[in-house]
N, C-alpha and C positions, 0 to 999 in steps of 0.2 A: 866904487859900485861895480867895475867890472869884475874884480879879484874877489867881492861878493856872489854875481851870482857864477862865475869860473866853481867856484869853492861848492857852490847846491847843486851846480851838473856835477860836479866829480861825486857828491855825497850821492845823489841820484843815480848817479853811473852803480856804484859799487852795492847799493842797497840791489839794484836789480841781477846785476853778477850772483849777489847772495841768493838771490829768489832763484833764478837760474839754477844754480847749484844743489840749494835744498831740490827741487822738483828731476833734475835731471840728472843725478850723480846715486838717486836711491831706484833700485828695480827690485819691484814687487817681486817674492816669492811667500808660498805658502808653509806655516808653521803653526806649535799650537803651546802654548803657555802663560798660565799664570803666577805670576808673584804677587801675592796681593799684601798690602799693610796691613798691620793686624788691626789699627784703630780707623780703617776706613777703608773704603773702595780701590783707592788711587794702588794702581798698578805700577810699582817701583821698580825698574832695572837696571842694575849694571852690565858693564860691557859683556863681561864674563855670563850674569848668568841672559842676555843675549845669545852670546855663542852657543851656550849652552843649549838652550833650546830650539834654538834653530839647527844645530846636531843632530838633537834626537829627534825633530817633530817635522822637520824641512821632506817634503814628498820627493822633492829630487835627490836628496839621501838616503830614503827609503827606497825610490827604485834603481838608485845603484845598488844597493846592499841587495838587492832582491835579484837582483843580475847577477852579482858577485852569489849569489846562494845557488841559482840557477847554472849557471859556469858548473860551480865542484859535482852537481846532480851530473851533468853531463860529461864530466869526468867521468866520475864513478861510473857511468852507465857505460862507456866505451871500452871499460875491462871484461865489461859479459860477454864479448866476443871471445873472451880467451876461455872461456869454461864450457864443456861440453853441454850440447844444444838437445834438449832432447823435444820431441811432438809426436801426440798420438792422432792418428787420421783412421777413418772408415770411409768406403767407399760402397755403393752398390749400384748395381747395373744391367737393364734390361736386355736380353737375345731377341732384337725383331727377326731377324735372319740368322740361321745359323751358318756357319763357316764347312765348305764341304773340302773334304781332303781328299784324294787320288793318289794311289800307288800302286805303280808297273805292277802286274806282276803277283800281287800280295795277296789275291785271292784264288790261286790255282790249288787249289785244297789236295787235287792228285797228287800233285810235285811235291806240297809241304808233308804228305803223310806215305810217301812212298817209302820210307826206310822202315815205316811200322809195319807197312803190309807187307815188305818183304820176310820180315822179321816171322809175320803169323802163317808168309805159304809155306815158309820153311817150317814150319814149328806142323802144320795140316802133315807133311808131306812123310814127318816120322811118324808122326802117330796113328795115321790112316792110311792103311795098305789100298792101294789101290788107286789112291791121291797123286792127278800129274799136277806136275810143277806148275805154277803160273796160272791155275786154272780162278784161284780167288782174284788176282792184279784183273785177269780178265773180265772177269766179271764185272771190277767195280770200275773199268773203263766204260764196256756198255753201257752201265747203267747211269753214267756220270754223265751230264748233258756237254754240249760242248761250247764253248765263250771265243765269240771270235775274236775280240779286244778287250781283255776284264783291265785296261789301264784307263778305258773307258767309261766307266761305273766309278764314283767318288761316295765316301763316306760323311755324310754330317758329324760333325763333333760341336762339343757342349752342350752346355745349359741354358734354360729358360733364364733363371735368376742367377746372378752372381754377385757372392759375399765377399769382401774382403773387410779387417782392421788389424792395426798392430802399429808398434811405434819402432820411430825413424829417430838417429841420434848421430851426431860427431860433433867435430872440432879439430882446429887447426892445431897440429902436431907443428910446423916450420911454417913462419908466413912474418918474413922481416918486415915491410911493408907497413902490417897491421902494429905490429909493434913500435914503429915509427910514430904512427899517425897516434897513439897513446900518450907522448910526449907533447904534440899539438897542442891536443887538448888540456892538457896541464898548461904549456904556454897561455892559454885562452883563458884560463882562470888567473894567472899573474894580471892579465892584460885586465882581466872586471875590476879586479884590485885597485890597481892601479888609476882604472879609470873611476873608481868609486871614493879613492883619494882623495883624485881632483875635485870633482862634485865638494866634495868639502870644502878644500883651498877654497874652490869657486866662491862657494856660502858665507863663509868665514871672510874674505874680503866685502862683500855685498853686505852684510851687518854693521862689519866693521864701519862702512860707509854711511853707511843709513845711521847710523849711533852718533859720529861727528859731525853728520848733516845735522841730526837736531842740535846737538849742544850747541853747535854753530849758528842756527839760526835762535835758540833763546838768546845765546850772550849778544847775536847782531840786536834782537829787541830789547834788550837790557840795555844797551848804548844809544839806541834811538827814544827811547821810552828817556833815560835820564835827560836825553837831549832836549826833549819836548818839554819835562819837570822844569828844565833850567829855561828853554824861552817862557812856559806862562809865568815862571817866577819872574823874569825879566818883565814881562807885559806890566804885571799886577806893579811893580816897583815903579814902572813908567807912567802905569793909569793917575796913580798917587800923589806923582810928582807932577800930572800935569795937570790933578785939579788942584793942586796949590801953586798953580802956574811957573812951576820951576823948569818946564821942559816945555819946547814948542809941540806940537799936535802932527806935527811930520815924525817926532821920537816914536808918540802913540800909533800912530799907520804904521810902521815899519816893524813893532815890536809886536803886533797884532797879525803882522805878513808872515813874521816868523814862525809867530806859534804855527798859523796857517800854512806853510809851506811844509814844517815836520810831521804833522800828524799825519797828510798822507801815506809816507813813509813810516810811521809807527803801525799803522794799521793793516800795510801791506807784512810788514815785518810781523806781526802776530798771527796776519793766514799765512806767513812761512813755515810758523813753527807748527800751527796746527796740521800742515799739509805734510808736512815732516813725519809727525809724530803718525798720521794717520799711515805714509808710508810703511816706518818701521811695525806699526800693527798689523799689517798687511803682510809684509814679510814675516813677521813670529806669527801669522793665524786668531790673532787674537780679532775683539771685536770692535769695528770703525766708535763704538758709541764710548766702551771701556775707556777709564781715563790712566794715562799712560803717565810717566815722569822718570827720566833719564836723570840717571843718578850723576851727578858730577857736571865739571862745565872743563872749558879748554884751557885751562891757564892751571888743571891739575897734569895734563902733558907738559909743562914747561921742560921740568928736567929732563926728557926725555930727548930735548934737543941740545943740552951740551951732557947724554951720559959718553962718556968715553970719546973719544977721535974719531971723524966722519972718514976719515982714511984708512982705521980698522975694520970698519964695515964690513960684514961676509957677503964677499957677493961672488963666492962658487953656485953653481948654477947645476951642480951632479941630483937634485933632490926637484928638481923642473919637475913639473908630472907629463908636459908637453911631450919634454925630451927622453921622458923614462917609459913613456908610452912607443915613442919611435923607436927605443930599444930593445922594447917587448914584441913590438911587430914585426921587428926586423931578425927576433929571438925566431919567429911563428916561420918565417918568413923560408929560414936559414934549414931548418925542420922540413919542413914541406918539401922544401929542396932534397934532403937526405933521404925522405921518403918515397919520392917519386924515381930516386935512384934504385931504390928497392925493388921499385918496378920488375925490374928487368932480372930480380931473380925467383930463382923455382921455389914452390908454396908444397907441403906435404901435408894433409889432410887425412884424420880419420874418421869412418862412417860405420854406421851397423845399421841394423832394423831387425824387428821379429814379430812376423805377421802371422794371422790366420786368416784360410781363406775356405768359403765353402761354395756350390754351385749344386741346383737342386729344379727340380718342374713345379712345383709348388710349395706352398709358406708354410706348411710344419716343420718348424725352426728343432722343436724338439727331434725330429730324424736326421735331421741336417749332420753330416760328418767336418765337421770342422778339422783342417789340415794345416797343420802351423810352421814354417819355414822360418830362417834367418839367415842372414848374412854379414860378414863384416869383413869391409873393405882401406884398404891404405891406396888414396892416390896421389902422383906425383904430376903436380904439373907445372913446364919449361915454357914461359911466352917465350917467341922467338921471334914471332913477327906480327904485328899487330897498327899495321899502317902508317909507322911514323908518327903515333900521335903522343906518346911517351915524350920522343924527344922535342917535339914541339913545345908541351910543359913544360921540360926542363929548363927551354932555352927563356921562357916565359917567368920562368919562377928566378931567373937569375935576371932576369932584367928588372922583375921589380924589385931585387936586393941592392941591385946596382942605383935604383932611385930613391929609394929610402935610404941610401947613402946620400946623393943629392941632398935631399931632403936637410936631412940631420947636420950639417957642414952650413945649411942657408940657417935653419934654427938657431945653432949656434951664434952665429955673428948675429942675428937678430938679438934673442937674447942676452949676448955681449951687451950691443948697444942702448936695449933697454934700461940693462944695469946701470951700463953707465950713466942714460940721463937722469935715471931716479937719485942716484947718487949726487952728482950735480944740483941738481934738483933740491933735495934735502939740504947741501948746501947754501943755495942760494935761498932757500928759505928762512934757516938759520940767520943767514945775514939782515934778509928782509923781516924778522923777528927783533933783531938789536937796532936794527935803524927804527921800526913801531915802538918798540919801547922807548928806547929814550925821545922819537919824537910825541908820546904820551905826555913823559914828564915833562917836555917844555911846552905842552898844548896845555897844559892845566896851569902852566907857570903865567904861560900868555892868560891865559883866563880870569886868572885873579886882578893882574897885573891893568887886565882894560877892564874889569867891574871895577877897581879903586881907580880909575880914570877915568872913569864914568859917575863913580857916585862923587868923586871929588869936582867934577866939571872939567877936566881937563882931556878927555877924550870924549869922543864920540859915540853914537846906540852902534854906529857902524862896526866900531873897533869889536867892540862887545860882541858882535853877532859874528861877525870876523873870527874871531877867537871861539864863541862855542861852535864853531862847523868846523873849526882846524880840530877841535880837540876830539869833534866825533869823528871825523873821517882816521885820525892817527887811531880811535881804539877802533874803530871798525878794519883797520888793516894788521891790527897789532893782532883780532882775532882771525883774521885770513891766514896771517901768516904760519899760526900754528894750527889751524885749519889743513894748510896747504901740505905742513911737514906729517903730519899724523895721518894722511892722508897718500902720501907716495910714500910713505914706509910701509903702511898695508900693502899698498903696489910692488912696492921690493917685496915685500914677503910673497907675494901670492909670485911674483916671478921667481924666484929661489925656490919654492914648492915647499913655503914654512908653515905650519901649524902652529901658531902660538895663542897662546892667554885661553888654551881651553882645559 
């Protein structure tokens, strides 16, 4: 009795491990696909076409890809620096006040034309007999008023309205710098890549997951379900015998407990699978009502567990997305660095423009004298000192190259060690696969062996119930086990950064 019910807590134990597992090992994401049979509704998938879809239809592979497309746009866009720039502007602008000038001196009108009227008393003095010398100068002193300060008196200068438009154009002739920071951004788009990789890997383990959860939870109800067939067949064989008084009425209670104690178990085990299946709908987008059906069960992985030597295993670790991502950062990193060293040298720049400009007291555009100028300039410019905050950077940018080293050296032995337990891991699944099996076949061997003890009289309903909970907990671990292995091989793969079966 005790070794009875020891034997329906472990069956119990392991039914819920199952449940657990289907509900907590598949995470929703969204997708969008159908496979439909051609003779009916029923939505059929295999692993493959799985992956499949949830590649192309999965939103978080959409928006890395859309990041990764976003990335080379800002690529390309950071070469328009390098081509000359050209903008046209206009400007116009009222004179509330105008601007008054002064200059010393500028209005002595005697002084500025005294060489001409030298010129004309000489010119009097031959052709007019009688003409004394000096007599015109004198004249036009008299007559000239006299300015006691004319530095005193300023002139207005311009216009009511002022015109200007015309276009303004250059570009960087020398500027190391900027040509640095073009390599950045290259680096930025390996880094979308890469991290648009991942997003895969990621998805691609998460199906993989959700796809072995269900087979997992049908084959667990396929063994609890047989479990159930065998106690009512038990019952009905006891009811029989014990209205033709061949068994006492305690066989009939016990055999009636049994039925009764699996079906709970049968029942949980079929909202396993249904919660399952709803899962993986879930994750491919499809719809909660659509009816789903996973092609295949777990005992078509068998080979899978002796193909080749678990000691040739590839467990290089150069294809990580983790670690190829710290590579790339550390690529960005290394850059930034070499750019900001650029800093510190001289940039040559050239520029032009060719404007028109006009200035007028009122809006007849048509009198307006439009006056058009240009210029084109080459300038050189040396930072020399600019507060220390260059080197600040610097020292900034090398320290976080020195942590992303950190970094990279703890990932490592991390991922080492991952490897290794999955490996391990696979191993001792393996094992715990050859110990399920063969304890199968002697769970059925037991089985036969207390029904012909049973129907012959020579054992007990006890043996008999004994026997079918050995035989169901040995196939319920027989399918764990390869559960377990197909399951940390996904793990190794998504740790090695593989892509497979797409």
């Amino acid at each position: 009795m005790e070794m009875n019910r020891k034997m329906k807590r472990q069956v119990g134990r392991s039914f819920l491990a199952l449940l657990i597992t289907a509900i907590c090992v598949l995470r929703p994401l969204v997708g969008l696909a159908e496979v439909k049979d051609n003779d009916s509704d029923l939505v059929v998938l295999t692993l493959a076409d799985a992956l499949r879809i949830g590649m192309s239809e999965n939103p978080t592979v959409k928006v890395a890809d859309k990041e990764v497309e976003k990335k080379r746009y800002a690529h390309k866009g950071a070469y328009a620096v390098l081509f000359p720039q050209l903008n046209f502007g206009a400007d116009y602008s009222r004179t509330l006040k105008k601007q008054v000038m002064y200059m010393d001196g500028a209005f002595d009108m005697t002084a500025m034309m005294m060489p001409t009227f030298n010129g004309i008393d000489k010119t009097f003095q031959g052709v007019s007999p009688g003409y004394q010398e000096g007599t015109l100068l004198q004249n036009i002193k008299e007559a000239t008023p006299v300015v006691e300060d004319s530095g005193n008196e300023g002139i207005s200068v311009g216009r009511d309205n002022n015109w200007s438009f015309g276009f303004t154009g250059g570009m960087p002739l020398v500027n190391v710098a900027l040509w640095k920071s073009l390599s950045i951004t290259a680096a930025d788009v390996e880094l979308a890549v890469e991290q648009a990789r991942s997003s895969r890997i990621e998805l691609a383990n998460q199906v993989k997951r959700a796809f072995y959860g269900v087979m997992l939870a049908k084959d667990s109800y396929k063994v609890l379900k047989e479990s159930l067939d065998h106690a009512k067949a038990n019952y009905d064989d006891v009811v029989r015998k014990y209205e033709q008084g061949l068994v006492a009425e305690y066989d009939k209670i016990r055999a009636d407990v049994a039925v009764r104690n699996v079906e709970p178990n049968v029942l949980q085990a079929e909202n396993a699978v249904v919660l399952a299946k709803w899962q993986l709908k879930v994750l491919l987008g499809l719809e909660l009502e659509l009816k789903v059906e996973c092609q295949g069960q777990l005992t078509d992985y068998e080979e899978g567990l002796f193909e080749g030597c678990l000691l040739a295993v590839d467990t290089s670790m150069e294809n990580n997305s983790s670690l190829r991502q710290l590579d790339k950062q550390g690529k960005m990193l290394r850059r930034t660095l070499s750019m900001q060293k650029a800093d510190f040298l001289p940039t040559l720049a050239l520029s032009g423009a060719y404007n028109w400009s006009a200035m007028n007291n009122d809006f007849k555009f048509k009198d307006y004298l439009w006056n058009p100028f240009s210029t084109v300039a080459v300038s050189l410019s040396f930072p020399l000192f600019q507060g220390g905050g260059r080197v600040q950077k610097l020292r900034q940018t090398r320290i976080s190259v020195q942590q992303l080293e950190i970094q990279r050296i703890n990932l490592v032995r991390n991922l080492a060690l991952a490897i290794k337990q999955y490996k391990d891991n696979m191993e001792t699944c393996v094992k715990r696969y050859q110990a399920a099996q063969h304890g199968v076949e002697q769970a059925e061997k037991g089985r036969v062996i207390a029904r012909k003890r049973y129907e012959t009289g020579a054992g007990a309903l006890l043996e008999l119930n004994d026997a079918e909970l050995a035989l169901t907990q040995a196939k319920l671990n027989f399918n764990q086990a390869i559960y377990d292995f197909v399951v940390t091989q996904a793990e190794l793969e998504k740790t090695r950064g593989v892509l497979s079966d797409l």
